[in-house]
N, C-alpha and C positions, 0 to 999 in steps of 0.2 A: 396425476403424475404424467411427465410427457414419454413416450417414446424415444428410443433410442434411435437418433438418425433424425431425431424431427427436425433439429438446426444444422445444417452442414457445417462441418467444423472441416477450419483451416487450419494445414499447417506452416508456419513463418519460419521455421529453423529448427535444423535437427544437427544433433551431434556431429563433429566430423573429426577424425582423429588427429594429434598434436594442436586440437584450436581448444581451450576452455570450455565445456558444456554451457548450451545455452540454458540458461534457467533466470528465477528472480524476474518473470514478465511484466512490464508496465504499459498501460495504455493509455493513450488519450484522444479524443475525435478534434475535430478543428471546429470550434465556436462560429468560426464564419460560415465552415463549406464542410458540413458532415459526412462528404462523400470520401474527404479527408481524414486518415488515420492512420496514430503514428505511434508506433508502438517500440520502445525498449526493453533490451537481451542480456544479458552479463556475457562479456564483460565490455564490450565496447559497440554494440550494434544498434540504431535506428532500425527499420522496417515500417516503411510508409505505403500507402497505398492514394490516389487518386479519384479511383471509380467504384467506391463503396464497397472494397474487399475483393473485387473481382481476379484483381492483380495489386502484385507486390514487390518490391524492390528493397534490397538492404543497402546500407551504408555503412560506412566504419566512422567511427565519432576519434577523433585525437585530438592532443590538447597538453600542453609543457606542464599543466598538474598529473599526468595521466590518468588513465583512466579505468578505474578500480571498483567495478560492481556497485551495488544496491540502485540500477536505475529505476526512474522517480521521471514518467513524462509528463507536462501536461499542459495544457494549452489555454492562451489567457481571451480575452473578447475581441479582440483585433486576428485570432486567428493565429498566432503567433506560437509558435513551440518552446518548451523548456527542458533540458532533458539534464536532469540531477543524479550525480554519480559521487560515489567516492574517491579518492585521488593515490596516486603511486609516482610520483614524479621522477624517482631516478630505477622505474621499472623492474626493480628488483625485489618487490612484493614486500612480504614480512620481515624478510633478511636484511632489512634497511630501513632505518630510523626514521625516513620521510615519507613512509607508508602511512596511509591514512591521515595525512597532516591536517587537511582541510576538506572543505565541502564544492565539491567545482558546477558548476552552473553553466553551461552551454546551451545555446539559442540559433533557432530555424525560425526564418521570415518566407520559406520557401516551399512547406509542406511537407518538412524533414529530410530534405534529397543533399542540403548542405547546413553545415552549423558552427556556430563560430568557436573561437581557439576554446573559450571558458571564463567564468568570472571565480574568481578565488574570492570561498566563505570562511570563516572562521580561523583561518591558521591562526595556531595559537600555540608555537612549538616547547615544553617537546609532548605537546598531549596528544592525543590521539582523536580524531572526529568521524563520526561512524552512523549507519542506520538514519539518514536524512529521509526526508519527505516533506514537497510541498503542497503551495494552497496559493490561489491568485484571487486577487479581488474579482468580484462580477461584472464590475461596469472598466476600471481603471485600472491600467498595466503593473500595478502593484504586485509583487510578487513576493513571496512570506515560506521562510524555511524555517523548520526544526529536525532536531538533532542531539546524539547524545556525545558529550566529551568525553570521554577517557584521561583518566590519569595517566594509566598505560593500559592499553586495550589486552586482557588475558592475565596480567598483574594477579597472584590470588592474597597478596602483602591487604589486611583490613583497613588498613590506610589509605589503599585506593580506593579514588571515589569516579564513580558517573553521574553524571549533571546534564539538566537536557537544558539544550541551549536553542535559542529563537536569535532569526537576523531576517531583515528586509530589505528588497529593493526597491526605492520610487522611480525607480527609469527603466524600467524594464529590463531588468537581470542585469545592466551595464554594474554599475556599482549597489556594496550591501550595505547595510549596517556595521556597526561594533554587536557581535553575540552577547546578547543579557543571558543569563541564567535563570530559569523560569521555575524552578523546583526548590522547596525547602528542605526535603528530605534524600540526599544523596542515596545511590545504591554503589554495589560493590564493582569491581573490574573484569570480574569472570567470565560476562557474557550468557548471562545465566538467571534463573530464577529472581537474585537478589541484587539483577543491575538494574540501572533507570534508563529504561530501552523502548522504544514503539513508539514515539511522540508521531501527534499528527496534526497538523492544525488545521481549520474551518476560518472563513470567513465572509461577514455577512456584507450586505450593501453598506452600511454605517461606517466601513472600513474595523468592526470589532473584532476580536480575533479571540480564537477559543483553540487551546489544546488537551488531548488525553493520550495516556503514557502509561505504562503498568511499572511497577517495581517491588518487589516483597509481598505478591499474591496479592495484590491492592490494585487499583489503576485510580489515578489520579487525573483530576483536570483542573486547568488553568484560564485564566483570561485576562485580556486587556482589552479596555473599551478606548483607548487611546492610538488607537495603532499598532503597538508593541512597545508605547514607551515607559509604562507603567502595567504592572502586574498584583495580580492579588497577595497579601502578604501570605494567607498558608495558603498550599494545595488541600482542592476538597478532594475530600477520598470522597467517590462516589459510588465505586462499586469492587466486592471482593471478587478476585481471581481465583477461584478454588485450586489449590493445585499450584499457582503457579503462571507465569505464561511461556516458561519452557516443557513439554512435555512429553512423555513417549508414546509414539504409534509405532505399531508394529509396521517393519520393513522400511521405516523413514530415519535416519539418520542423526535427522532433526527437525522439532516440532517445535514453532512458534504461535499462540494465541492471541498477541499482543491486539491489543485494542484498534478501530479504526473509528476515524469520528468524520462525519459527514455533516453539512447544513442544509435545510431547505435555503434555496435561496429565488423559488418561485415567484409566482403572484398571489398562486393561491392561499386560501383559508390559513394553511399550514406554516406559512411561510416566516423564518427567520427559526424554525424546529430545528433541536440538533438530535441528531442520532446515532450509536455507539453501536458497534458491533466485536463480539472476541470470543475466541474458543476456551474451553477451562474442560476441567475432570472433576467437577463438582460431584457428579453422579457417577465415579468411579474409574479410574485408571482403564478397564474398559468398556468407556463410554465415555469420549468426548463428544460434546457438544457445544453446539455458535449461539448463542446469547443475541439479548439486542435491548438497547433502552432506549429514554424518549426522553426530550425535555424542550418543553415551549417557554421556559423564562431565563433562557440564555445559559443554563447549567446552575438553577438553585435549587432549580427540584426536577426527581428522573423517577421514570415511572420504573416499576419492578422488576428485574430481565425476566422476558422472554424466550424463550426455544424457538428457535428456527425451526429445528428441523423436526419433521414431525414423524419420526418413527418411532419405534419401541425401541429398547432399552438393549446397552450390552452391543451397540457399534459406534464407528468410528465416524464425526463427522469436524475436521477441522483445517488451516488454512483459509480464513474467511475472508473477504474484502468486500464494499458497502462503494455503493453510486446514487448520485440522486438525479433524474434526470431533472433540469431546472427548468426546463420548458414545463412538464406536468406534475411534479412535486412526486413522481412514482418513486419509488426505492427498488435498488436491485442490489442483493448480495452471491456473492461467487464463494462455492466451497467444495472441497473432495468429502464422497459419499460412499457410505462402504457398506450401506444395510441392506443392500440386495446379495450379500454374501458373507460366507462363513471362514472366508481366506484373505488375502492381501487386497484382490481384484477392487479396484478404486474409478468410480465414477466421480463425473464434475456435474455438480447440480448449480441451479439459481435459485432464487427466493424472491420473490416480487411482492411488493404493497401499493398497492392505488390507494389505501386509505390514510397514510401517517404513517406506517407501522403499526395500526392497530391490529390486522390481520395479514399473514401471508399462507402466498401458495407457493407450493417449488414443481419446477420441472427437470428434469436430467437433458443436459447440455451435450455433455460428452457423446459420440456415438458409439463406443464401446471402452470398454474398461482395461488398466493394464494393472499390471505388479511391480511396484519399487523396487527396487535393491537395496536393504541397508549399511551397505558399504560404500556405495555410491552416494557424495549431495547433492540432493534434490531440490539446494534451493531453500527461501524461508519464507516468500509470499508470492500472492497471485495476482490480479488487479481486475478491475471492470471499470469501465466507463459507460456513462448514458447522456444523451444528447439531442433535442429534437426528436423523441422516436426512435434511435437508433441504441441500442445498446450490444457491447460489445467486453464480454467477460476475457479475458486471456488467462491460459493455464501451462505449467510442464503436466508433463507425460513422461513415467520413463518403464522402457520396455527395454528387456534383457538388458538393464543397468543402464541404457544410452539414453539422454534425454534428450525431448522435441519441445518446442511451443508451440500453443493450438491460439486460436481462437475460433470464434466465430460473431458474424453481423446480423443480430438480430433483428427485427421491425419491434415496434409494441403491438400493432395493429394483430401481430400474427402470433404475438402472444396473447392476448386479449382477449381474441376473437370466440 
């Protein structure tokens, strides 16, 4: 286990009063120039850096869909930035019928310092489009969203359905697709256990594309070996979600487990492996724990989940997010860690694999631990990115109820060593 303080951790933004709490972190390195990274804030912030973390500058993203939380950065082989959000165009949030209409897609050619107006995904009024994340092909500016629709987002009428929707770009985020529907079995409108929520997708050199998504204590996965133009006819359920992937930790507000799905997309041995990560209460309301499966024949067979985390039984470990560095096929997952205590106090760990995922080690990231509020949110995921050697997890913090974002710039070498 690593020491507290072994990785210096940054902080990119902290609370300041009348502006939205910064929380929901995304990261992603720059494919071209790793010294490059650029990381997104809720509800409207870039935060880039130039000189490999040393220093940091924010920016504000705006855009006539505006701009409405779950950022989603990440960056395609040219180098190029993407920063996915959801939209609020007449800025008057819930209380206004064009909240959440669509999926907005704004792009940095510059190393996140400036970004253009947005590209409009999915409007499809009067439903609701929510919880995106993307995925870029490895060689070619292809860029690939999923997402869940809403009939009406919070609806609890069993007539409302969620549906996860897939759209593409071939020209680099300018124009998308028409949204296909990638799920046979709809979930409900609640935002909750029984929606069809967390879609992620993967994509390999072939241009194949592979999604998982939880819905009704199940996560399901999808594919198309076409691009996105065709799809499998059922979803394979592949793994149970005990619990749920909404679920309760003490002092957090709200607890998301939802699935994350990652590809090797190395040279090595391993390469074209997909790998799954997500947190459940299989072993008990309390005792979460992050899972992890495997699968080298593109999602027809997965090895058996895994434990990540290797303590004893009766703590808390969840919020998980999954990087593959594609330079050396390593894995790296990020997740809060609470078995050094008997209280709230919440540490941010890693999990690394050199092997596939056959074995991991974890170290503690965080340099010290704080305590949630559960009155205060905190937010519904984390992120890490890996890249050449460099990995770099981002996390909230929240102390006396106010939240920060951390990260910090790892080496491999210094993890390794």
């Amino acid at each position: 286990m690593g020491a507290a303080g072994q990785f210096k951790n940054i902080k990119l933004a902290e609370q300041v009063d009348g502006v939205y709490p910064p929380l929901e972190p995304s990261i992603a390195i720059n494919k071209k120039n790793p010294k490059n990274i650029v990381a997104g804030v809720v509800l409207d912030r870039a935060i880039y850096t130039n000189d490999g973390g040393a220093t940091w500058a924010t920016t504000k993203l705006e855009s006539p869909y505006g701009v409405y939380g779950d950022p989603a950065v990440i960056s395609d082989a040219k180098g190029h930035f993407y920063f996915f959000h959801l939209a609020d165009p007449s800025k008057q949030g819930r209380s206004n019928d064009e909240w959440l209409d669509r999926i907005v897609c704004q792009k940095s050619t510059d190393g996140g310092k400036t970004w253009s107006t947005g590209a409009s995904i999915g409007h499809n009024p009067p439903k609701d489009q929510d919880k995106e994340w993307p995925a870029v092909h490895p060689r070619k500016q292809y860029i690939y969203t999923t997402w869940t629709q809403f009939d009406k987002y919070g609806l609890e009428d069993p007539n409302c359905h969620s549906n996860i929707m897939f759209s593409k770009s071939t020209n680099a985020g300018k124009k998308w697709s028409t949204p296909v529907q990638i799920n046979q079995n709809p979930g409900d409108c609640i935002d909750d256990d029984n929606t069809a929520e967390g879609a992620v997708p993967a994509v390999d050199e072939a241009g194949r594309v592979y999604v998982a998504w939880a819905n009704q204590g199940n996560i399901y996965f999808d594919r198309s070996f076409d691009g996105g133009s065709t799809w499998l006819t059922n979803d394979l359920l592949i793994a149970k979600q005990e619990g749920g992937w909404a679920m309760d930790i003490p002092g957090i507000m709200r607890s998301n487990g939802m699935p994350v799905l990652m590809i090797d997309n190395s040279k090595g041995r391993l390469s074209g492996s997909l790998y799954l990560v997500w947190a459940d209460q299989r072993n008990g309301t309390d005792d979460t724990d992050i899972w992890f499966m495997r699968s080298t024949n593109g999602g027809d067979m997965w090895t058996q989940p895994m434990r990540i985390n290797q303590d004893g039984p009766g703590k808390h470990q969840f919020f998980p997010w999954i990087a593959v560095d594609q330079g050396t096929g390593y894995i790296y997952i990020v997740y809060y860690d609470r078995r050094a205590y008997d209280d709230l106090q919440t540490d941010v760990y890693m999990a690394y694999s050199t092997d596939g995922g056959s074995s991991f080690k974890e170290v503690k990231i965080s340099e010290n631990p704080f305590i949630p509020t559960e009155t205060k949110f905190f937010g519904d995921y984390n992120n890490i990115d890996a890249h050449k050697g460099v990995i770099t997890p981002i996390w909230t913090r929240m102390d006396n109820g106010r939240t920060s974002v951390w990260t910090s710039v790892i080496v491999d070498s210094e993890l390794l060593k």
